[in-house]
C-alpha positions as CSV (number, residue, x, y, z in Angstrom):
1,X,-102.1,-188.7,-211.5
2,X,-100.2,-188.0,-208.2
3,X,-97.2,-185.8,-208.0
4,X,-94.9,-188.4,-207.0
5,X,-95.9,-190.5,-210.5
6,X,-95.8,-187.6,-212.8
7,X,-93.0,-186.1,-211.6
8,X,-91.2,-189.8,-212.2
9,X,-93.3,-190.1,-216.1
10,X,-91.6,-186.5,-216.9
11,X,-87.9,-187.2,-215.4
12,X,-88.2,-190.5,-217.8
13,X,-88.7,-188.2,-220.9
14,X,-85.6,-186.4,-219.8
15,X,-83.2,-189.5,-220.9
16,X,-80.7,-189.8,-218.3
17,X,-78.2,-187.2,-217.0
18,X,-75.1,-186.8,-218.4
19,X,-71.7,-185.0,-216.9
20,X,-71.3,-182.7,-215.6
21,X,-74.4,-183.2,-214.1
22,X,-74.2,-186.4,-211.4
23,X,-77.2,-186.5,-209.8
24,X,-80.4,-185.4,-211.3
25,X,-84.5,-185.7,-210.7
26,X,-85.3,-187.2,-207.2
27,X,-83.0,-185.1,-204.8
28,X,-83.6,-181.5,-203.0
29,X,-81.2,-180.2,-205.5
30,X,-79.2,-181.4,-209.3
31,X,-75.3,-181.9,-208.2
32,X,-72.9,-180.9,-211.2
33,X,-69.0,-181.6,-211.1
34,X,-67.1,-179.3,-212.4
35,X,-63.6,-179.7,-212.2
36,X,-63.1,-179.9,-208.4
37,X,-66.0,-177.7,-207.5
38,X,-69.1,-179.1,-206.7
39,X,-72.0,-177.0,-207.8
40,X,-75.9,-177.5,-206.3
41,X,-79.0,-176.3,-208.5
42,X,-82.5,-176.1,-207.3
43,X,-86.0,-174.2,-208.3
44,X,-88.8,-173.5,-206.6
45,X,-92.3,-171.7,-207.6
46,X,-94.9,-169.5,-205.3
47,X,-98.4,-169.1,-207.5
48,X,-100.9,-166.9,-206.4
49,X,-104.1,-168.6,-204.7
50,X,-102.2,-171.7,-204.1
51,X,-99.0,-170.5,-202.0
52,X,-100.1,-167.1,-201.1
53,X,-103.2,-164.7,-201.4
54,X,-103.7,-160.7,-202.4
55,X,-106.9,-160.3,-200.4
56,X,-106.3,-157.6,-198.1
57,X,-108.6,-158.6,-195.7
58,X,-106.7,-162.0,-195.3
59,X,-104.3,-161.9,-192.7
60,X,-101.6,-164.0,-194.2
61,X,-101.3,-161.5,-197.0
62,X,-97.8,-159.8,-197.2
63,X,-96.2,-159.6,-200.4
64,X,-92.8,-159.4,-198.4
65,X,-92.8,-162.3,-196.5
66,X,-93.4,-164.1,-200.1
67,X,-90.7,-163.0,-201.7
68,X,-88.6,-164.1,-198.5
69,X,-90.3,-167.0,-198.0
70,X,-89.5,-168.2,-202.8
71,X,-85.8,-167.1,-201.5
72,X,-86.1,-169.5,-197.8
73,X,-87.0,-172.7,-200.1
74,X,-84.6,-172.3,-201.8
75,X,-81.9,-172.1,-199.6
76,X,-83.6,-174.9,-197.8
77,X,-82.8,-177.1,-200.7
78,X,-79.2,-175.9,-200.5
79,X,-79.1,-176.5,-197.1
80,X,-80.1,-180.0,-197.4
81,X,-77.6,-180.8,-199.5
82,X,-75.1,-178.9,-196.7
83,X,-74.2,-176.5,-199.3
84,X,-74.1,-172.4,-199.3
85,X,-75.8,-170.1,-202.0
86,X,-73.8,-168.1,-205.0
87,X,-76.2,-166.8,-207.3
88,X,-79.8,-166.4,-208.2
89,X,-82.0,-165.0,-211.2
90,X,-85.9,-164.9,-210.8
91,X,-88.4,-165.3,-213.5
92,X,-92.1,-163.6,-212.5
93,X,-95.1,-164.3,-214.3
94,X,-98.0,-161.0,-213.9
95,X,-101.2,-160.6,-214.6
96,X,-102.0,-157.0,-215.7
97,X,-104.3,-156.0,-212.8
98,X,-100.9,-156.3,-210.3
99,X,-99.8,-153.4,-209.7
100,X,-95.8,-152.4,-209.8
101,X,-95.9,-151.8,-205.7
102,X,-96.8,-155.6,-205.1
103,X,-94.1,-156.8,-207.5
104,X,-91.7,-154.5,-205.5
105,X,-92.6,-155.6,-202.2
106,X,-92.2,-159.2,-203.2
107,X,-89.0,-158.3,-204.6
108,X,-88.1,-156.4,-201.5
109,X,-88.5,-159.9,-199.3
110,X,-86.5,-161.7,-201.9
111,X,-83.7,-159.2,-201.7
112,X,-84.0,-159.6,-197.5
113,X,-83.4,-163.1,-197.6
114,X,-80.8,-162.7,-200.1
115,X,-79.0,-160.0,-198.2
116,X,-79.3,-162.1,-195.0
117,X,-78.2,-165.2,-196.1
118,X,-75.6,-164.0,-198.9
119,X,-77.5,-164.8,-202.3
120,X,-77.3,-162.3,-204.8
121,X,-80.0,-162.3,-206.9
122,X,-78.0,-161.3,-210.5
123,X,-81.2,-161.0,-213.0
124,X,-84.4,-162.8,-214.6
125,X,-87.1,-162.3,-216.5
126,X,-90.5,-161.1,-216.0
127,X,-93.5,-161.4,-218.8
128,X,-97.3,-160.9,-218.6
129,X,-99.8,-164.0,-217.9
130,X,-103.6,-164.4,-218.5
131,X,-103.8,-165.9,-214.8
132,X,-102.8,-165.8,-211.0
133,X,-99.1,-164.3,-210.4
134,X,-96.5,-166.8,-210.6
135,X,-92.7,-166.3,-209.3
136,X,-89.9,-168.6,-210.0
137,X,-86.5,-168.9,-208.6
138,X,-83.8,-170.9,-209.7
139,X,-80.5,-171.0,-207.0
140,X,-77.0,-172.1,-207.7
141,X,-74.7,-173.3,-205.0
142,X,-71.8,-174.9,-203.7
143,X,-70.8,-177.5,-201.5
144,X,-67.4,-178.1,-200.1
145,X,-66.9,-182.4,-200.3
146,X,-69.4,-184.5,-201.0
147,X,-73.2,-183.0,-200.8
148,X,-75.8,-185.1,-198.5
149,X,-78.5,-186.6,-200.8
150,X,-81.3,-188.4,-199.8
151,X,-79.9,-192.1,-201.1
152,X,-77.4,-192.9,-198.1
153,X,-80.0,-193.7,-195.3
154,X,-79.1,-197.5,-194.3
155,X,-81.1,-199.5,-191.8
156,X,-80.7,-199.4,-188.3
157,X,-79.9,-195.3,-188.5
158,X,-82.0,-192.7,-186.2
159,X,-84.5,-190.2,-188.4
160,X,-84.3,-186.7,-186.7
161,X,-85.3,-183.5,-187.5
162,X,-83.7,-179.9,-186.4
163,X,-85.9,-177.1,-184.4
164,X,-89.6,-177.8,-184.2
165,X,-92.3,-178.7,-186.9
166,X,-96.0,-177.7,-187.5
167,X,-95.9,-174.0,-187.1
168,X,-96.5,-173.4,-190.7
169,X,-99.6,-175.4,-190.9
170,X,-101.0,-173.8,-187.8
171,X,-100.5,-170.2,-189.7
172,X,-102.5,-170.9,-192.2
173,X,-105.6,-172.1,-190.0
174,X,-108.2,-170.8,-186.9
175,X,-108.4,-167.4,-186.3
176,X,-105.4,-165.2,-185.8
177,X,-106.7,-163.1,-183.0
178,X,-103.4,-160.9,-182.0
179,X,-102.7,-163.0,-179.2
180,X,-98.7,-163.9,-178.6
181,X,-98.9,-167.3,-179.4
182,X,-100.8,-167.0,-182.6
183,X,-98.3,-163.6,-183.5
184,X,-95.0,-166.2,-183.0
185,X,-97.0,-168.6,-185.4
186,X,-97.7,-166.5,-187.6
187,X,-94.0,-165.0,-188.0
188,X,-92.7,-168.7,-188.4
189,X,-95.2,-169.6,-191.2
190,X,-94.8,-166.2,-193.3
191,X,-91.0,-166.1,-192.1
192,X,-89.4,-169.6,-192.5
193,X,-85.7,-169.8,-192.0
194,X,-83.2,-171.7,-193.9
195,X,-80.7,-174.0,-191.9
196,X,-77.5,-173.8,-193.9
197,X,-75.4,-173.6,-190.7
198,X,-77.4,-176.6,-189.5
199,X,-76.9,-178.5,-193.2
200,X,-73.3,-177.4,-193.4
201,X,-72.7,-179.3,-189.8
202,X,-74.5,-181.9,-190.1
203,X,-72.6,-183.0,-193.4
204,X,-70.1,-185.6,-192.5
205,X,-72.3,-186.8,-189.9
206,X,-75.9,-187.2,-192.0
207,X,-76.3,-190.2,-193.8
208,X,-79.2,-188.7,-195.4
209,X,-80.8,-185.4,-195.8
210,X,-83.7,-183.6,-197.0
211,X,-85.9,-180.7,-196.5
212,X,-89.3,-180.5,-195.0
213,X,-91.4,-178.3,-197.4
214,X,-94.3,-180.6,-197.8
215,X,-94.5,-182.7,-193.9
216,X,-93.1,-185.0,-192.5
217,X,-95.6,-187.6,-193.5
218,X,-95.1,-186.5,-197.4
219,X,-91.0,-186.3,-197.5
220,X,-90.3,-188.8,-195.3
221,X,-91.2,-191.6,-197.4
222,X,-89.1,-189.7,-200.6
223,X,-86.0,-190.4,-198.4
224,X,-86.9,-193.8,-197.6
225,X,-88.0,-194.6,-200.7
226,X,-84.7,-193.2,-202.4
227,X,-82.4,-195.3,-199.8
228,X,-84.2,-198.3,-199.8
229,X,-85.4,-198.3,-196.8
230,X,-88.5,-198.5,-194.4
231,X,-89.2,-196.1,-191.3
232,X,-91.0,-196.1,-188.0
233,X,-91.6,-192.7,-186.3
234,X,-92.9,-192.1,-183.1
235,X,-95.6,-189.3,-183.0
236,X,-94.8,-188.3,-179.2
237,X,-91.2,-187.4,-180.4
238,X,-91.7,-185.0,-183.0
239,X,-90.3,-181.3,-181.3
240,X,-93.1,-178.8,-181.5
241,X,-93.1,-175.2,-180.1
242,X,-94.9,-174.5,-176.5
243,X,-96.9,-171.2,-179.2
244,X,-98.1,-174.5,-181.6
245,X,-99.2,-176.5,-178.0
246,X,-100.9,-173.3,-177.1
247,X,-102.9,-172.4,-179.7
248,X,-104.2,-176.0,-180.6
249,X,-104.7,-176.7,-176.7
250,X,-102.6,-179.8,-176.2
251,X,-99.5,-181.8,-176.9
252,X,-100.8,-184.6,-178.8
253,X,-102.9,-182.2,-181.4
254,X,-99.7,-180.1,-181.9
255,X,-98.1,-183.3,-182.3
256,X,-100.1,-184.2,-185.1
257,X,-100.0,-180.8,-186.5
258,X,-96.6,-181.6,-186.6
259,X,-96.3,-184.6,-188.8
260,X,-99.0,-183.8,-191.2
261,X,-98.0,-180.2,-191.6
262,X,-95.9,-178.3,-194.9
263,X,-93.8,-175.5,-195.4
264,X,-91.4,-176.0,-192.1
265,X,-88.1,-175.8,-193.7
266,X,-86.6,-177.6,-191.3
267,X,-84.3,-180.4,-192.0
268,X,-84.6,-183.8,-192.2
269,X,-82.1,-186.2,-191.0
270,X,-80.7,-189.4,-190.6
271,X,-77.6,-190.6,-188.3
272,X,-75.6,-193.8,-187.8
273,X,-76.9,-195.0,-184.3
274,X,-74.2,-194.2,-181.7
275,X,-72.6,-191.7,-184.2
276,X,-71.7,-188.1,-182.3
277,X,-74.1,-185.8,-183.2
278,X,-73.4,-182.4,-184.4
279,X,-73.9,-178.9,-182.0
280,X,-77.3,-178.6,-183.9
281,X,-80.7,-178.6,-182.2
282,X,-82.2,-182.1,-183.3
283,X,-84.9,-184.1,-181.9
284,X,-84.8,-187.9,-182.7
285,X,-88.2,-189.2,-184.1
286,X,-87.7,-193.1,-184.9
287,X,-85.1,-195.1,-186.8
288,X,-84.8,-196.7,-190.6
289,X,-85.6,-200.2,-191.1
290,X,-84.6,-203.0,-193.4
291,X,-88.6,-203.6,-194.9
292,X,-88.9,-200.7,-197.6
293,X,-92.3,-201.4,-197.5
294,X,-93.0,-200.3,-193.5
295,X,-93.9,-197.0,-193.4
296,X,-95.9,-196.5,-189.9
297,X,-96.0,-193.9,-187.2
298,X,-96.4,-194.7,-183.9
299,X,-99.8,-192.8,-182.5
300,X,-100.2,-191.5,-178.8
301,X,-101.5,-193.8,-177.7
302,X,-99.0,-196.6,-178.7
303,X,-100.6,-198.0,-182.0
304,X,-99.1,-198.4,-185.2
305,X,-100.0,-196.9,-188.1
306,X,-99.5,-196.4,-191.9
307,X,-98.0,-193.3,-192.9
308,X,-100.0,-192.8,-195.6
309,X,-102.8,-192.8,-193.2
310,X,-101.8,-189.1,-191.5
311,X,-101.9,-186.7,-194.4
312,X,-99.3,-184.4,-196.0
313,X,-99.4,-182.3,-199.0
314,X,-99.6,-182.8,-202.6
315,X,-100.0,-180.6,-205.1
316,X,-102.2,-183.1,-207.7
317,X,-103.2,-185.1,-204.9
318,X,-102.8,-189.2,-204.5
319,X,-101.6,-190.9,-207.0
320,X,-104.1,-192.7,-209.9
């Protein structure tokens, strides 16, 4: 079973959502009203040998940059929304061969993030497992007005995305041999950062939001799907960095890096055509149609092709 399908299977056995919580399963974050403040929550889980490895002989292993990067997705889904953070508590699963010093370093990155970005992490919980490490944060926040969700695309609006794409996905492949443009990957892939400024302008201008944690190829289609819509994207308009051109030795590679690839933390966006846009840096990719069932990317070279066709992530795979 894919993740999309079970996810939707589980949210059915939750009955529906009930105030003073207004929007529940199927958004980057649950949106509660409570008297006239509107509260965002959101979770989000790192597991050991799935979103980040102990072997010290890997180079992608710092126990720091996890912790920042469990605190960065979460903001992320705050930022989506266009909200700001208030409060978080941590729950951290161990298996007893870790020692205290790796739980403090991860720790340590979550408190960086949280320091930087003004979330306070105020408790948790922590209990042994029989298995890899497992560290889960849930977030509260607030947004001032109405919070972007991903519903409010409508046909005819432009998809964009802020900064550039793919540099997480380039991380975590080849050989990272020291040189500059494999060093810059490497410090966007291990040290994402959230966009709440970006999130926070861009409401009242978005018609639709999400995050990219698992490519553009994979979320995409969740915010079309949840507005109703279908979607053409261009593949020579997706922003990547001159570092990601480098290391995989042309545009068009990068490019495709770029749609396929998790873990960005940018933000994905969709404006009414001819709408001002916002002093953030976005890159417009394609547009929303009225078919909900076109979902294509336009290749290099000009042909069009299912999105379904160009990858992403899952974390149980296609659908069955």
């Amino acid at each position: 079973m894919g993740e999309e399908a079970l996810i939707e299977r589980l949210a059915r056995g939750l009955g529906a959502v009930q105030p003073p919580v207004e929007v529940g399963v199927g958004d980057d974050c649950a949106v509660l009203r409570l008297g006239d403040r509107t509260l965002l929550f959101a979770t989000d889980t790192m597991v050991e040998g799935t979103h980040f490895t102990t072997d010290p002989t890997n180079p992608l292993t710092d126990l720091v940059a996890v912790g920042w990067r469990l605190g960065a997705s979460n903001l992320s889904d705050l930022a989506a929304m266009g909200g700001r953070p208030l409060a978080a508590v941590i729950s951290t699963a161990l298996p007893a061969e870790w020692p205290v010093t790796w739980v403090e370093q991860a720790y340590e990155g979550l408190r960086k993030v949280g320091d930087r970005h003004g979330l306070p992490i105020c408790g948790g919980d922590v209990v042994r497992i029989n298995g890899p490490a497992a560290l889960t944060l849930a977030v509260l926040g607030e947004v001032d007005g109405e919070p972007v969700l991903r519903s409010g695309g409508r046909p005819g609006d432009l998809i964009a995305v802020t900064g550039d794409l793919g540099a997480s996905r380039a991380c975590l492949r080849g050989v990272h041999d020291g040189s500059e443009s494999r060093v810059a990957l490497l410090r966007r892939g291990l040290w994402p950062m959230p966009r709440l400024e970006w999130g926070q302008a861009l409401r009242g201008s978005a018609s639709a939001m999400m995050d990219l944690s698992d490519g553009l190829a994979t979320d995409l289609p969740r915010l079309a799907q949840a507005s109703g819509v279908g979607v053409v994207v261009r593949e020579a308009n997706l922003p990547v960095s001159d570092a990601l051109v480098t290391v995989c030795g042309s545009r068009e590679v990068a490019q495709r890096e770029a749609l396929i690839g998790g873990e960005d933390y940018e933000l994905l966006v969709t404006l009414p055509k001819g709408s001002p846009l916002p002093e953030v840096p976005l890159s417009v990719i394609g547009e929303l149609t009225a078919a909900p069932s076109q979902m294509e990317f336009v290749g290099a070279n000009g042909e069009h092709r299912p999105l379904s066709e160009a990858g992403g992530w899952s974390h149980f795979g296609s659908a069955s």
